[in-house]
BAFI-3210 file (N, C-alpha, C; in Angstrom, 3 decimals, decimal comma, padded with zeros to 6 digits):
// residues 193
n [1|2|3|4|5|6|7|8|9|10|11|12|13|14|15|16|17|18|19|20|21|22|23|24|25|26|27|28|29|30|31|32|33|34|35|36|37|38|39|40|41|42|43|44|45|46|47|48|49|50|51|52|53|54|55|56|57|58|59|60|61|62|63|64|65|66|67|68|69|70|71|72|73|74|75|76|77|78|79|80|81|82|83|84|85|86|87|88|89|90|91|92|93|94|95|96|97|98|99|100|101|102|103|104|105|106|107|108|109|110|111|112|113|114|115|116|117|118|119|120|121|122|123|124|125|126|127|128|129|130|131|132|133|134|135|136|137|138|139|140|141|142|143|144|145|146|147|148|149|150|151|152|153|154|155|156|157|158|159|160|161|162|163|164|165|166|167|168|169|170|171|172|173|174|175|176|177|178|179|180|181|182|183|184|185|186|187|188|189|190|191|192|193]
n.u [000,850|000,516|001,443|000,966|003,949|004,730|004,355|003,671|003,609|002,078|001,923|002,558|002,058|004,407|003,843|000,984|001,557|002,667|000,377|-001,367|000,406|000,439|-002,333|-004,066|-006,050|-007,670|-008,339|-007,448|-007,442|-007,852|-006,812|-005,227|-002,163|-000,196|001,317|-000,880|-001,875|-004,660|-005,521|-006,682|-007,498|-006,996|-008,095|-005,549|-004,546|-005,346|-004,341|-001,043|002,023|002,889|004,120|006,354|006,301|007,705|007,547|005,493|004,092|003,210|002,827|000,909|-000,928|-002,059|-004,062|-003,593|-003,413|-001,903|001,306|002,759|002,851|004,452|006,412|008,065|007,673|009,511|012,220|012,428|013,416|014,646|017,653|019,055|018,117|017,727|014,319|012,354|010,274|007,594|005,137|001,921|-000,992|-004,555|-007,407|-010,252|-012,575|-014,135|-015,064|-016,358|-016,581|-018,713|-019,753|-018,597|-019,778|-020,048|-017,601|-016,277|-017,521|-016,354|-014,204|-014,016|-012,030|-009,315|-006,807|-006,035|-005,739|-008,811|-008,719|-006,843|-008,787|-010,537|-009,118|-008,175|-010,557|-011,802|-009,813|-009,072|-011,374|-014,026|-014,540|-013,419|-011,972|-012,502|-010,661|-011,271|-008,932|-007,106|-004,080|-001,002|001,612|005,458|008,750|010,999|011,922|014,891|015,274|016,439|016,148|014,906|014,727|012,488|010,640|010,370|007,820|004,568|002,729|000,508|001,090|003,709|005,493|007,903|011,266|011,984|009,936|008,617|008,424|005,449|005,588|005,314|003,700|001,841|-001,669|-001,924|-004,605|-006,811|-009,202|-011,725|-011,304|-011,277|-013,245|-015,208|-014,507|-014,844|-017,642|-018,782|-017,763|-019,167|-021,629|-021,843|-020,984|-021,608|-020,208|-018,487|-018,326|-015,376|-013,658]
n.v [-001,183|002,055|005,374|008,443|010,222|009,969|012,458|012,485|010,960|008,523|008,037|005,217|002,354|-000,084|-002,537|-002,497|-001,657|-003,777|-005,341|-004,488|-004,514|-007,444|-007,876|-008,526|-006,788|-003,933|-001,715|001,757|003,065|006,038|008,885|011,192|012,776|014,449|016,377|017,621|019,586|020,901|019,764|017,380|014,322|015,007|014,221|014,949|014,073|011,372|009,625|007,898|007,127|004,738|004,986|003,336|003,276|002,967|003,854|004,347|001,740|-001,481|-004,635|-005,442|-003,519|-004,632|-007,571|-011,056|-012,844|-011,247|-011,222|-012,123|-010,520|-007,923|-009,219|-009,528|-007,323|-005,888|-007,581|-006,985|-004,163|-001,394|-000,076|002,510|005,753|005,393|005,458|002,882|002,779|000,655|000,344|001,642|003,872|004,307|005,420|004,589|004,944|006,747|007,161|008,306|008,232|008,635|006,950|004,738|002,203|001,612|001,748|-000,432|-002,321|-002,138|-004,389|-006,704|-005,884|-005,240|-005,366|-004,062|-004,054|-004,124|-002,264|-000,586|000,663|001,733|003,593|005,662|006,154|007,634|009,630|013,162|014,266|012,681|010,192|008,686|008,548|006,019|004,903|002,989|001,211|001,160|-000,453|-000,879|-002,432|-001,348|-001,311|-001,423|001,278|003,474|005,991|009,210|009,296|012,464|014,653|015,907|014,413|013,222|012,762|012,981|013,052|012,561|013,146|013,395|015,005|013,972|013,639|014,099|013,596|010,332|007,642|005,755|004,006|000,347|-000,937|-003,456|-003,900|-005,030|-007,058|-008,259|-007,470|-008,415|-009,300|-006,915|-005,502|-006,740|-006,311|-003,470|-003,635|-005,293|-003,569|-001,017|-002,090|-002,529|000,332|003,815|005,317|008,521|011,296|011,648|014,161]
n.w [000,000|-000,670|000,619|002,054|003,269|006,857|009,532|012,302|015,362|017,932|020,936|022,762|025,690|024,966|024,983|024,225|021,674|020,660|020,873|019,285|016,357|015,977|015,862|017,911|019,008|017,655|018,999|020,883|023,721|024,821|027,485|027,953|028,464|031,113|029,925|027,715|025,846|025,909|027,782|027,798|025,861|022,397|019,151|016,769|014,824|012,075|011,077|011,494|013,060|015,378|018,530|020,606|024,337|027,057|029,873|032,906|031,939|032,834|034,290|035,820|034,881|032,661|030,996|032,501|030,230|028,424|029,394|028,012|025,686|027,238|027,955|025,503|024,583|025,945|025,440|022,948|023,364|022,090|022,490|025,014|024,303|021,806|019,485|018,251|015,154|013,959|012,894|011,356|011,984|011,429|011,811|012,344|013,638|016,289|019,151|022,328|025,033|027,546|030,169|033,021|032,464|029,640|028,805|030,578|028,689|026,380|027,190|025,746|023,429|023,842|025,760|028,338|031,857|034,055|036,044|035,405|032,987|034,600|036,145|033,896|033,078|034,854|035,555|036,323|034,855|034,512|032,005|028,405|025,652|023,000|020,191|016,957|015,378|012,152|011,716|010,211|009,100|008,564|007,467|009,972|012,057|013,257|015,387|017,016|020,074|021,373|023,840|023,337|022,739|024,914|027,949|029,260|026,876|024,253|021,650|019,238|017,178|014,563|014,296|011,225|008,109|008,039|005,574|004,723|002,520|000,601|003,001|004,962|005,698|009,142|010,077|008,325|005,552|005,904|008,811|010,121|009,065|010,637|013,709|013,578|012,898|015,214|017,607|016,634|017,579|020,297|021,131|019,617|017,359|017,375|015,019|012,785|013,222]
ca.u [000,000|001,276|000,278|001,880|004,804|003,724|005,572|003,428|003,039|000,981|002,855|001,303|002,534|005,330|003,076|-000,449|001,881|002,594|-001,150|-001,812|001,239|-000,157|-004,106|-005,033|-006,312|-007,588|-008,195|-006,643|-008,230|-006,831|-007,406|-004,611|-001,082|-000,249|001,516|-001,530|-001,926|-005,807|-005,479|-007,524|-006,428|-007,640|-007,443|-005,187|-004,419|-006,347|-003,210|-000,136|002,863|002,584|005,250|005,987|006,884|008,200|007,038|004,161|004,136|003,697|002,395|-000,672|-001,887|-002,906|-005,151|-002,940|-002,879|-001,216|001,831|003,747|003,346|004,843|007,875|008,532|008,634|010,650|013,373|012,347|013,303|015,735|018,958|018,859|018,422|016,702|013,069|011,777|009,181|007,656|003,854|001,238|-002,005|-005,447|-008,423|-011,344|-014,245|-014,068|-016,212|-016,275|-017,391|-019,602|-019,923|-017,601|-020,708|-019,209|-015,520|-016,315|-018,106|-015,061|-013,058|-013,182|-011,685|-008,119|-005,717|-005,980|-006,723|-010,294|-008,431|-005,895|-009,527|-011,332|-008,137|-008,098|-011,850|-012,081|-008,646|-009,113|-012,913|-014,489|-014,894|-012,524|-011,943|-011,990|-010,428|-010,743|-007,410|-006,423|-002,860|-000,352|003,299|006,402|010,118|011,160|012,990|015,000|015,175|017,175|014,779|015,396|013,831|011,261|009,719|009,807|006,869|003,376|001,876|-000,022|001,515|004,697|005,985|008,946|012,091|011,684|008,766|008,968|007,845|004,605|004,704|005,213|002,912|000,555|-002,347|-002,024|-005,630|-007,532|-010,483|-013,110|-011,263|-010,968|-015,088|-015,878|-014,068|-015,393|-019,263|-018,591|-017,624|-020,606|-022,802|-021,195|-021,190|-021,887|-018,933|-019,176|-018,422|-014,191|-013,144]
ca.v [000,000|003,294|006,219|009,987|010,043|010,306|012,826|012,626|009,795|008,456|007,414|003,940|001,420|-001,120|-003,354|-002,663|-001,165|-005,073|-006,456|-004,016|-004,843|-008,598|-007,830|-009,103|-005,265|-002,849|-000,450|002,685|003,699|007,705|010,036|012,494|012,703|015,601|017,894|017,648|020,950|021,469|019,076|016,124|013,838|015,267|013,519|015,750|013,008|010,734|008,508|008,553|006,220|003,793|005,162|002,556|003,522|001,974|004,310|003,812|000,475|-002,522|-006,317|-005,092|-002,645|-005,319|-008,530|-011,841|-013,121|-010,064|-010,994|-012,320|-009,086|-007,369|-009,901|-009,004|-005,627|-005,575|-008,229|-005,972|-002,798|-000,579|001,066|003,637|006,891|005,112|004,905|001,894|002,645|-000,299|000,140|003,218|003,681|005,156|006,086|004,749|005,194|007,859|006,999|009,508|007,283|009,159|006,445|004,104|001,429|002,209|001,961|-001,671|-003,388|-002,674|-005,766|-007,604|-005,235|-004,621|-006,180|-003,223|-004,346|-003,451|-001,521|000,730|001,055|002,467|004,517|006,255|006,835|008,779|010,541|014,270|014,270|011,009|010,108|007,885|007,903|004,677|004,918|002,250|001,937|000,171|-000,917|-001,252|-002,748|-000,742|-001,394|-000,680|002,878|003,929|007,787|009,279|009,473|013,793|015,342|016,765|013,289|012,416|013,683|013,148|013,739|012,003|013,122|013,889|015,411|013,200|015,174|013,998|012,190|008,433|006,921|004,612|003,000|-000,683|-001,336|-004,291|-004,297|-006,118|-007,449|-008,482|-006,366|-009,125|-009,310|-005,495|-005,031|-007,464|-005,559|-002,667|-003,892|-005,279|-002,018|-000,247|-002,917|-001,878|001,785|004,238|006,163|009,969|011,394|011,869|015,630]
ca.w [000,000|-001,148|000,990|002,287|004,231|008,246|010,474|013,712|016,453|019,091|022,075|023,551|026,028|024,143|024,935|023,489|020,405|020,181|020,631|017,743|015,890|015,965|015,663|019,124|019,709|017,157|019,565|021,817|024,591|025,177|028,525|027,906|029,425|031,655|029,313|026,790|025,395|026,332|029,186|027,890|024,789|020,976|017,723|015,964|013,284|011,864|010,601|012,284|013,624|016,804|019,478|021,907|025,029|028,485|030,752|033,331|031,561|033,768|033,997|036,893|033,925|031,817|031,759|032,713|029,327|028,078|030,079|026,865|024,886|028,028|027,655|023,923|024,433|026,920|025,021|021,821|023,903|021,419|023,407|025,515|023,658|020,353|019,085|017,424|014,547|012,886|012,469|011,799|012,271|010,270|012,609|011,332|014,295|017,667|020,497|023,217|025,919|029,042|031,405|033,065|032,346|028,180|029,005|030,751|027,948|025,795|027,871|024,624|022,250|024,165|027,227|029,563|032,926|034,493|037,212|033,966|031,857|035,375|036,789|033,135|032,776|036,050|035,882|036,548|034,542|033,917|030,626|027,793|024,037|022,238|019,138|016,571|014,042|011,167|012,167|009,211|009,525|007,845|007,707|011,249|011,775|014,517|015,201|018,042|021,265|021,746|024,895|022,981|023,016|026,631|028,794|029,788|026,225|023,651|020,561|018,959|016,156|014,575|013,011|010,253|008,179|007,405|004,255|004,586|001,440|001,040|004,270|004,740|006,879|009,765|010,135|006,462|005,355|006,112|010,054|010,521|009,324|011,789|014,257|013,851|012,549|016,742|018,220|016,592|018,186|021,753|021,117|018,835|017,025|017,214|013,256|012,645|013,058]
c.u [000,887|000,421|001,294|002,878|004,094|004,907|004,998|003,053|002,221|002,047|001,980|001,988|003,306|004,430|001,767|000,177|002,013|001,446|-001,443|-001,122|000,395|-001,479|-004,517|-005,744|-006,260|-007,870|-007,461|-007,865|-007,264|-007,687|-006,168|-003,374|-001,086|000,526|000,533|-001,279|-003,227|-006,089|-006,174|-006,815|-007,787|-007,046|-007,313|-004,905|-004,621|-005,162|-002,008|001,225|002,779|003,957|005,547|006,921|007,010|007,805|005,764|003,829|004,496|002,466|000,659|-001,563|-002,604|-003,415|-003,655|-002,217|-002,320|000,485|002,612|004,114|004,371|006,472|008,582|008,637|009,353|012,032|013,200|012,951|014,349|017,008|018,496|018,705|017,867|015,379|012,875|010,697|008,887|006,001|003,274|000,092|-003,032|-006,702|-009,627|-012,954|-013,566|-015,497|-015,960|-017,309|-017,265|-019,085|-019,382|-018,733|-019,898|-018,061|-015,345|-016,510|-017,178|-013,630|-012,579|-012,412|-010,161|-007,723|-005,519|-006,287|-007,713|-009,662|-007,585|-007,151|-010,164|-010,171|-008,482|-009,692|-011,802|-010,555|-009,482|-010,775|-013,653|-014,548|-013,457|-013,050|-011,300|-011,072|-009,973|-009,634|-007,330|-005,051|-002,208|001,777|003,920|007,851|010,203|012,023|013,373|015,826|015,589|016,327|015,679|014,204|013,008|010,357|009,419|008,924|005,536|002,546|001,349|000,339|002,507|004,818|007,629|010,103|012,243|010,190|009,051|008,004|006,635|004,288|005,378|004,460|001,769|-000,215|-002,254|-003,112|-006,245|-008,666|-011,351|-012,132|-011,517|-012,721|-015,400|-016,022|-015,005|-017,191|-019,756|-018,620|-018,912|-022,109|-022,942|-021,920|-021,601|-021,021|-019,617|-017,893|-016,841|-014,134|-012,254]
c.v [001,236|004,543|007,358|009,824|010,682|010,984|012,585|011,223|009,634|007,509|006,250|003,002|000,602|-001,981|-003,994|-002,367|-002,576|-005,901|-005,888|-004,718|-006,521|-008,991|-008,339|-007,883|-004,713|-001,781|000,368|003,133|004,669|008,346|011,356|012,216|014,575|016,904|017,602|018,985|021,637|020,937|017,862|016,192|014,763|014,596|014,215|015,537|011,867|009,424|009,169|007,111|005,802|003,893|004,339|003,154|002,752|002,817|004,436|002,334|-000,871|-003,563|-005,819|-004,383|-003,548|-006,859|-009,601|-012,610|-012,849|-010,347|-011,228|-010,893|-007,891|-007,832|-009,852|-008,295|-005,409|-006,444|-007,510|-004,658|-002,374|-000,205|002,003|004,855|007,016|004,739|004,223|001,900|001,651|-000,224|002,134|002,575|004,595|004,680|005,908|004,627|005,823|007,390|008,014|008,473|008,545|008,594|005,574|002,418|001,084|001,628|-000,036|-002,788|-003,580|-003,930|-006,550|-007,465|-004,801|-005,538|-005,321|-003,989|-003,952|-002,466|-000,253|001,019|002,012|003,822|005,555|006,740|008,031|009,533|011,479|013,996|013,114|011,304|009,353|008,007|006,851|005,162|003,560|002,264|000,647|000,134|-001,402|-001,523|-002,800|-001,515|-000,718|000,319|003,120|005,262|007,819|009,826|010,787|014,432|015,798|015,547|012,841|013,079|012,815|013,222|012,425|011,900|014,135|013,707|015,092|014,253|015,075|012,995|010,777|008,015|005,577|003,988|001,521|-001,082|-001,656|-004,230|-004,983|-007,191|-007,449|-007,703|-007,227|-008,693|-007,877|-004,931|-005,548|-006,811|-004,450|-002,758|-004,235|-004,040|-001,355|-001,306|-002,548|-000,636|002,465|005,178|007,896|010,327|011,857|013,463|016,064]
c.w [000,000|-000,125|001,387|003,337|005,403|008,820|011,929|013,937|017,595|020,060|023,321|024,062|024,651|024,072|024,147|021,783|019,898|019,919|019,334|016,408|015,106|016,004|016,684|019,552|018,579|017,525|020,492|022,348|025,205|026,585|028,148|028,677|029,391|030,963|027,615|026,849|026,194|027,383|029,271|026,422|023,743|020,397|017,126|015,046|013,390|011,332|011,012|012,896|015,032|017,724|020,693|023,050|026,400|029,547|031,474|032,803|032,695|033,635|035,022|036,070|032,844|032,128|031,890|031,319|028,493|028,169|028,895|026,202|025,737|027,868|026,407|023,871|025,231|026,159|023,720|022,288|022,918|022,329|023,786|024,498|022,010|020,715|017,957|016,801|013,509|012,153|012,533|011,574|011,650|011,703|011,570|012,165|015,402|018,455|021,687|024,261|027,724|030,433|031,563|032,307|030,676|027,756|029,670|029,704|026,597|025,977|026,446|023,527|022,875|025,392|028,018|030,895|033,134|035,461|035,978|034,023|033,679|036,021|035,586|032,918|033,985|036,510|035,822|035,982|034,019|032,624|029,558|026,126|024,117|020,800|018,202|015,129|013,246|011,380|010,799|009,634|008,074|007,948|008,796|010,707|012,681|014,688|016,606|019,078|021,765|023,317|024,057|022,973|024,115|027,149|028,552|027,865|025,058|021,824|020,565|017,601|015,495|013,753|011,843|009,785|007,560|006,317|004,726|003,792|001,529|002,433|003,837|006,165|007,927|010,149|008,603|006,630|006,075|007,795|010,680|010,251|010,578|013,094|014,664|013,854|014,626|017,751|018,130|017,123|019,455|021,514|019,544|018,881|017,148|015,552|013,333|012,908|012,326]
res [x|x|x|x|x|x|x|x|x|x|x|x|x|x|x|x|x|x|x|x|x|x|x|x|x|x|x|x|x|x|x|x|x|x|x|x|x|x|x|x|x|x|x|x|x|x|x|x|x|x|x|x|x|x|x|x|x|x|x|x|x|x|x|x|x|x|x|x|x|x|x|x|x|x|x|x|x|x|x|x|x|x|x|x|x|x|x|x|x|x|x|x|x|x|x|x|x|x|x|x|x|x|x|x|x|x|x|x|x|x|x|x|x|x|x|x|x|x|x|x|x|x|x|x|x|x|x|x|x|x|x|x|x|x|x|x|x|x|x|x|x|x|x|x|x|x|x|x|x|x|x|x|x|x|x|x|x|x|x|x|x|x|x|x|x|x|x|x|x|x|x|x|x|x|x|x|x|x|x|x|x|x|x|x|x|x|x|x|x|x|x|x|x]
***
């Protein structure tokens, strides 16, 4: 698949960047890290590269059977001071989920723990975006991890942009409807921005 070179990322546990990576998870569930801009997460792009990160990252945050993907990214971890880009991502439903009632019945769509998905709904103002993604895997890339990437935030701007062409889906069209045809059974998407 041929498509525009991507400069911005989404910064997501090593971990879940691997369930994606491997289609056990086409979704992100976002609250915001503390140097957001407006102070809660926005979808500022709709396609974008999968930043894995090690921080806050731990085995109690997700469900038990998770624990492998936890052990691959961690023996996957890059060197100190490098970032490892191998996959991006296309935004193809937004849920804006209310009530923690919402945020529960998603269990089957991700490996969060129930204790992560409830800590993150009721941080600072209740409430949780879902976001479901089409997940595509690139030639890995590894770009020099600059303080401007470390922090609290949800998205970063890479110094340069990376080429997304050659990249295959990771999930097939028929698995990835399903997916989502599921989701909109759960909830109901609110319209892209």
């Amino acid at each position: 698949m041929a498509t525009q070179p991507l400069r911005h990322a989404l910064k997501e546990w090593a971990a879940i960047c691997r369930a994606l990576a491997e289609g056990r998870q086409a979704i992100l569930l976002r609250k915001g890290g503390i140097a957001e801009q407006t102070g809660e997460f926005a979808v500022e792009h709709t396609r974008f590269w999968l930043y894995p990160t090690y921080v806050h990252q731990q085995a109690s945050g997700l469900y038990p059977d998770a624990a492998d993907l936890l052990r691959q990214a961690e023996t996957e971890r890059p060197p100190a001071g490098v970032v490892r880009i191998s996959h991006w991502a296309e935004v193809a439903g937004i849920y804006h989920l209310h009530d923690i009632a919402s945020a529960l019945k998603l269990q089957p769509f991700h490996l969060w723990s129930l204790e992560t998905v409830t800590n993150r709904f009721f941080y600072k103002t209740p409430g949780l975006y879902a976001l479901s993604v089409r997940v595509y895997r690139a030639a890995a890339v590894e770009l020099p991890e600059t303080a401007y990437y470390a922090g609290c935030r949800s998205w970063v701007e890479l110094e340069r942009e990376l080429t997304a062409d050659d990249t295959h889906p990771v999930l097939s069209d028929a698995a990835f409807a399903d997916v989502r045809r599921r989701l909109d059974d759960v909830l109901q998407p609110t319209a892209l921005a």
